[in-house]
C-alpha positions in Angstrom: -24.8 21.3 -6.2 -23.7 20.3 -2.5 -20.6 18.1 -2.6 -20.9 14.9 -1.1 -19.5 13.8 2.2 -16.6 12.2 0.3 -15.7 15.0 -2.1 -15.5 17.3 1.1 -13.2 14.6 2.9 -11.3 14.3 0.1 -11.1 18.1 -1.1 -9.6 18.5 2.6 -6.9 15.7 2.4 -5.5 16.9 -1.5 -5.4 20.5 0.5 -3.6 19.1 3.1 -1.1 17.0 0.6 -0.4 19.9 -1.4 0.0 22.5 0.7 1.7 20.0 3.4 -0.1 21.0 6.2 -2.0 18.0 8.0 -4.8 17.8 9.5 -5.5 16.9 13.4 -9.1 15.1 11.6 -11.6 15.5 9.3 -14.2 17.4 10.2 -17.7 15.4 11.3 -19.6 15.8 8.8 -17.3 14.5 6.1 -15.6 11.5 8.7 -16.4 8.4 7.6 -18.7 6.5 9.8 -18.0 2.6 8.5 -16.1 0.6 5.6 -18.2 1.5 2.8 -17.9 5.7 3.2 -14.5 5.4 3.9 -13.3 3.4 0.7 -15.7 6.3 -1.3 -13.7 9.3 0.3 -11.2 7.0 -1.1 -11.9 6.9 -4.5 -13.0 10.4 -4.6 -9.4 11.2 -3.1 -7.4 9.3 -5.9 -9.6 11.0 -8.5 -8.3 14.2 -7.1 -4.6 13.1 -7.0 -4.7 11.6 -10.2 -6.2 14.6 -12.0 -3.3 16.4 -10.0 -0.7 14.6 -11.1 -1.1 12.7 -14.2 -1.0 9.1 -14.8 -3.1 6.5 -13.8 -3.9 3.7 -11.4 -1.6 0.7 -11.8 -2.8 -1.3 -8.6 -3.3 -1.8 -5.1 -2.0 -1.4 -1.7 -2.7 -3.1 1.2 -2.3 -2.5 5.1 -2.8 -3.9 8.2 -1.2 -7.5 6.7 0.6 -8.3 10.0 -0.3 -8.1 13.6 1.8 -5.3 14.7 0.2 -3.0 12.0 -3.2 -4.0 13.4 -1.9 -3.0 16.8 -0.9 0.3 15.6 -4.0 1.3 13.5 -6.2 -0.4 16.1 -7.7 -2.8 13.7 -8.6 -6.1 13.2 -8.6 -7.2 9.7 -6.6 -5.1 6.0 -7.5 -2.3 4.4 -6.4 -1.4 0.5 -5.2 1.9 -0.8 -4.6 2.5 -4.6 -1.0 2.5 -6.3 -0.6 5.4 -8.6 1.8 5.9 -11.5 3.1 8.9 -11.0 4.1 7.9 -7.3 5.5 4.8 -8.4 9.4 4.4 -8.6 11.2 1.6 -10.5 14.2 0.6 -7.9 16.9 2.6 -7.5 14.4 5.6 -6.8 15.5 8.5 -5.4 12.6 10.7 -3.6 13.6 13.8 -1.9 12.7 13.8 1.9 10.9 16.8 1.6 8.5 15.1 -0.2 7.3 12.7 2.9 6.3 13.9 6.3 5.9 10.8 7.9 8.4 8.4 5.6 7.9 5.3 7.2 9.7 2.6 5.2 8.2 -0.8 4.8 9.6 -4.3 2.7 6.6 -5.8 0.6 6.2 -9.0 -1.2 4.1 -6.7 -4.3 2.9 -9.1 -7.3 1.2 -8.6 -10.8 -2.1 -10.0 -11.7 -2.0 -11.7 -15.2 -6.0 -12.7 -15.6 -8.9 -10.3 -15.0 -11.2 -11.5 -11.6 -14.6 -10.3 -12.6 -16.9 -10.0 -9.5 -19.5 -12.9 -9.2 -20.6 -14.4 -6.5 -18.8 -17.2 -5.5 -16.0 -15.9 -4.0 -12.0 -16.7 -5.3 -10.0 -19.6 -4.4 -6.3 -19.6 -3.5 -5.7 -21.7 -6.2 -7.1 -19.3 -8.7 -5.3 -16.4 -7.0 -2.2 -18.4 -7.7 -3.1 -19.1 -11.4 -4.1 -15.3 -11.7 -0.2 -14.4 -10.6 2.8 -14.2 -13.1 4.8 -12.3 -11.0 6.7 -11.7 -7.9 8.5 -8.0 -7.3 10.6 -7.4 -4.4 8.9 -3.6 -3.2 9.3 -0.6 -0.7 6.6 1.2 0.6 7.2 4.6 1.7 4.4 5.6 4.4 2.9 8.9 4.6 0.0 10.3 6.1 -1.9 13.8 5.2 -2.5 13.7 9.6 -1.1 15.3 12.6 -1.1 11.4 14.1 -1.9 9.3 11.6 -1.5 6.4 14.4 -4.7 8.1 15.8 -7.5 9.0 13.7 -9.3 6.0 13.5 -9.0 3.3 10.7 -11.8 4.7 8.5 -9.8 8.0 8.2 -6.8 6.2 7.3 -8.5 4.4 4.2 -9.6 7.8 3.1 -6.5 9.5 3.2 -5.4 7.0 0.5 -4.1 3.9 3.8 -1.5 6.7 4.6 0.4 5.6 0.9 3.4 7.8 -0.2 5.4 6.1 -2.3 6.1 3.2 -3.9 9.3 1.5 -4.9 9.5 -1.5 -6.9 12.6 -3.9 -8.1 12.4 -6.4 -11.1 9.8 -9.0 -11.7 10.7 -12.4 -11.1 8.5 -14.7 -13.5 9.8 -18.0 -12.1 8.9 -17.3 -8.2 6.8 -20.5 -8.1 9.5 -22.5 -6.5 10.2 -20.2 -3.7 8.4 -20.9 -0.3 7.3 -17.4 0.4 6.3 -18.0 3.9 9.5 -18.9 5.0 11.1 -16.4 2.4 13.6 -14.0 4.2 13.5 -10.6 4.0 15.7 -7.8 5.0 16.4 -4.3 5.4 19.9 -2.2 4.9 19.7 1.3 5.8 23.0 3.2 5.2 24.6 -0.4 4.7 23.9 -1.8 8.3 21.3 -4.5 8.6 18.1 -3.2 11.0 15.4 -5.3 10.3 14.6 -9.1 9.6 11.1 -10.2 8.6 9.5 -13.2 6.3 6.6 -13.8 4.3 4.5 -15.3 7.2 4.5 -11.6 8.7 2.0 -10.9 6.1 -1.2 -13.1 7.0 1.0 -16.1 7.3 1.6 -15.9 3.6 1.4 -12.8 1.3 -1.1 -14.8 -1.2 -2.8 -14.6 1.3 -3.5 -10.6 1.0 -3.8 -11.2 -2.7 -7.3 -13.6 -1.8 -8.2 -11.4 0.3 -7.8 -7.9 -1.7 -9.3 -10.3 -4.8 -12.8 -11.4 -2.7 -13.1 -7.3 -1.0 -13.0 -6.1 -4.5 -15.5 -8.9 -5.7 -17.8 -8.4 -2.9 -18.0 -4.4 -3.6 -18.3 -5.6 -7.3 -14.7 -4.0 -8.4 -12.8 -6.1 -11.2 -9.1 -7.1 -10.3 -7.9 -5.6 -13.7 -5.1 -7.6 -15.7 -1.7 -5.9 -15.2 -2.7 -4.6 -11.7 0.3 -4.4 -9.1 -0.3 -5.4 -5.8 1.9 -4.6 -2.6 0.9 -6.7 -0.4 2.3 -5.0 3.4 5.3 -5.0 5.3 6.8 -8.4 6.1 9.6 -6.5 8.8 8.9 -4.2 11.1 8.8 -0.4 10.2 11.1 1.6 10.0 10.9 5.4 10.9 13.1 6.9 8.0 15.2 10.4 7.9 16.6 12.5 4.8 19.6 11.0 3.8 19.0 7.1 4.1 20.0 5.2 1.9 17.3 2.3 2.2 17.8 -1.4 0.3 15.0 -4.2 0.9 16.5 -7.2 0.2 14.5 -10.3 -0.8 17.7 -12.4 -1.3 17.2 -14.5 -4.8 14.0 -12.6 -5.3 15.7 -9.3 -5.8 16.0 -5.8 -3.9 14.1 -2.7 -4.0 15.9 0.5 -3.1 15.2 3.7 -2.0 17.3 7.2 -1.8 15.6 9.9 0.4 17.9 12.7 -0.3 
């Protein structure tokens, strides 16, 4: 039987993973041509990687929060990637550098759905995306992309190489984070102790609940349940940060907590 579109995009990006040679595209007649055949490339991809390595889902991802990530990727609204047990670190992680070819490090507000959201057709409410949350996590994602330029294949290739995840890094979940203004919530990156970056909240769509409504209503309106127990990182409230082998990388959320990473 002739694989799909999809299945041949994503047969070419698992190559290109495992055998860490990227790719300057994929070819035209697996490229995704809109939304819908990029997020099945997608799924098709994490079926592959999760076959490959074990584990499971756990969650989501989500890019293109902030307006200098949109700049980058040439976009104008988010796009979600999967979160992946087996590529998912409780902080301190160490990850050798080998193991990234882009390793662009990002600080993430990431939280954890309590309640199921079953797709109907009304969409969700802030207020229920705020019941549906019982936790807060301060979070690192590492960036990495299975391109030559990941900067410069298009958005649609991006979400079918998985939104360019690597790895993710997560600290401790904070239960009580209803108090804290997450807006206005500092955040901060150490590399090698020196402070380089300074972000907030509002970097990510003016409030990272924000990303959580929207990742709840994308999934509803392609009828996907948000799953009880799911982890959501919810993109980068600083700027990014190109990382090298040998960082030592804290993100620092202040009373929320740190996540830190180790590329050795």
């Amino acid at each position: 039987m002739t694989a799909t579109p999809a299945a041949r995009a994503a047969a070419l990006l698992i190559k290109a993973r495992a055998e860490k040679t990227p790719l300057a595209a994929l070819p035209e007649d697996c490229r995704p041509t809109d939304e819908p055949s990029a997020y099945a490339a997608q799924a098709e991809h994490v079926a592959l990687l999760a076959k490959h390595l074990g584990g499971r889902v756990i969650g989501y991802k989500i890019g293109a929060t902030g307006e200098g990530a949109r700049k980058l990727l040439k976009t104008d609204h988010p796009f979600y990637g999967r979160l992946l047990e087996r590529l998912s670190f409780a902080s301190p992680a160490a990850i050798p550098a080998a193991e990234a070819r882009v390793k662009v490090v990002e600080a993430e507000f990431a939280f954890r759905i309590a309640t199921t959201l079953q797709p109907r057709p009304a969409p969700f409410t802030r207020a229920e995306i705020l019941a549906a949350i019982d936790a807060v996590l301060p979070a690192i994602e590492l960036v990495d992309s299975r391109y030559t330029a990941w900067t410069e294949v298009g958005i649609l290739s991006v979400i079918a190489d998985q939104g360019s995840h690597g790895h993710w890094i997560f600290g401790p979940a904070v239960t009580d984070w209803r108090g804290f203004d997450l807006p206005t919530h500092a955040v901060r990156l150490e590399v090698n102790g020196e402070s380089i970056r300074q972000g907030a909240g509002r970097n990510v769509m003016g409030d990272p609940v924000e990303a959580v409504l929207w990742l709840a209503n994308t999934l509803r309106a392609a009828g996907i349940a948000l799953e009880a127990g799911s982890l959501i990182t919810s993109g980068t409230a600083i700027d990014i940060y190109p990382a090298k082998a040998g960082d030592r990388i804290t993100a620092d959320f202040g009373p929320i907590g740190t996540a830190a990473l180790t590329l050795t």
